[in-house]
N, C-alpha and C positions, 0 to 999 in steps of 0.2 A: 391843829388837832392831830392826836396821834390814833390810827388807824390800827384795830385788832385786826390777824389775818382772814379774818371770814370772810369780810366785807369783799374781800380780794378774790374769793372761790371762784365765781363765775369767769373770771378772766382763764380759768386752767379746765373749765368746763363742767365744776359742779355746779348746778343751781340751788339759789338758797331763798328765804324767805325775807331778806332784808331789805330795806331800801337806804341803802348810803347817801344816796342826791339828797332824800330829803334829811337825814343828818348833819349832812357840806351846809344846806342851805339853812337848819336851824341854828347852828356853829358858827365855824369859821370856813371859809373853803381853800383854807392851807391843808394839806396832807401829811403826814409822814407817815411811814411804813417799815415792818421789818422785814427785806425779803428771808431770812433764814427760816424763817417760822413758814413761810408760804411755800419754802423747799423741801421743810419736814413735811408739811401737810398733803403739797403735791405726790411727796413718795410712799407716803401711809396710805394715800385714796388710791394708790396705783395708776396715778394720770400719768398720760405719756410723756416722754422728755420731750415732744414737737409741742408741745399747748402749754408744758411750763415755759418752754425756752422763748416762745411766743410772748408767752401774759411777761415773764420778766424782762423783754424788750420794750413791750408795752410800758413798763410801771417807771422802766431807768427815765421813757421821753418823757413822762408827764406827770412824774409824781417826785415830790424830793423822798429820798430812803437815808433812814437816820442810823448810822454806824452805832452800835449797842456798846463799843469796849472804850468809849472814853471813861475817862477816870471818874466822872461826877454819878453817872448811869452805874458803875457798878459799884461804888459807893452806896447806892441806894441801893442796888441789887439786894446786897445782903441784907437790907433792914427789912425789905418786901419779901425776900423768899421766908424770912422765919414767919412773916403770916400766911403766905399762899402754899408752898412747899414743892410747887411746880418750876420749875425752872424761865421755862419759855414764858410763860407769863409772869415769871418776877421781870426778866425784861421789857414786855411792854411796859410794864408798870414805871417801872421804873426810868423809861425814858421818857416817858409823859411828864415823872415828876421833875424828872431832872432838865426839863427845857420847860417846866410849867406849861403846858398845854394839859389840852381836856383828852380823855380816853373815849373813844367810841369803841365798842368790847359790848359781847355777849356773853360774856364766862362768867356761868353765876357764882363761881368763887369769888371772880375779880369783885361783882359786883355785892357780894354778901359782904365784902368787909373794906366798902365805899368810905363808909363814913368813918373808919377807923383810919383809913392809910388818908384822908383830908386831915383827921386832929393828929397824927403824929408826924408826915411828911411837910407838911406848907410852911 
């Protein structure tokens, strides 16, 4: 399962309304992660570098993080950004599709055009 950065907040100290466990446990309870996105996010919320540097020691022992620049990932890239138009979420996306795992994501663009990136992606 490839892991949106939200799910991730609380480890840098926002709280959020989600509950990840119980997604691991409807799923699968593999992870991956992108920490770049959870480094934009930590320096947009203004969290301190002691709580990011913390949660990304946390994530390196117990979570695999999946490198975004291999060649198949931004192969897709491109075919996702021309529907999303965002960047950082053409990469989730597109590592989801490109290792075939599932997306956990709360970004209602990702998820407003679900059913479009399954009939063109798979």
């Amino acid at each position: 399962m490839i892991i949106d950065t939200i799910y991730l907040l609380p480890l840098i100290g926002v709280s959020i309304d989600k509950d990840l466990l119980k997604a691991i446990v409807e799923r699968r309870t593999r992870i991956d992660i992108d920490i770049d996105d959870l480094q934009a996010k930590a320096v947009n919320l203004n969290i301190s570098s002691q709580n990011l540097a913390k949660a990304i020691e946390i994530i390196n022992s117990s979570i695999r993080v999946i490198p975004f620049y291999n060649r198949e990932v931004i192969e897709y890239l491109y075919e996702v950004y021309k529907l999303l138009r965002v960047h950082i979420d053409s990469i989730i996306v597109a590592t989801a599709i490109s290792l075939r795992e599932d997306l956990a994501t709360e970004e209602r663009v990702i998820l407003s055009i679900k059913k479009i990136l399954r009939k063109h992606m798979r």
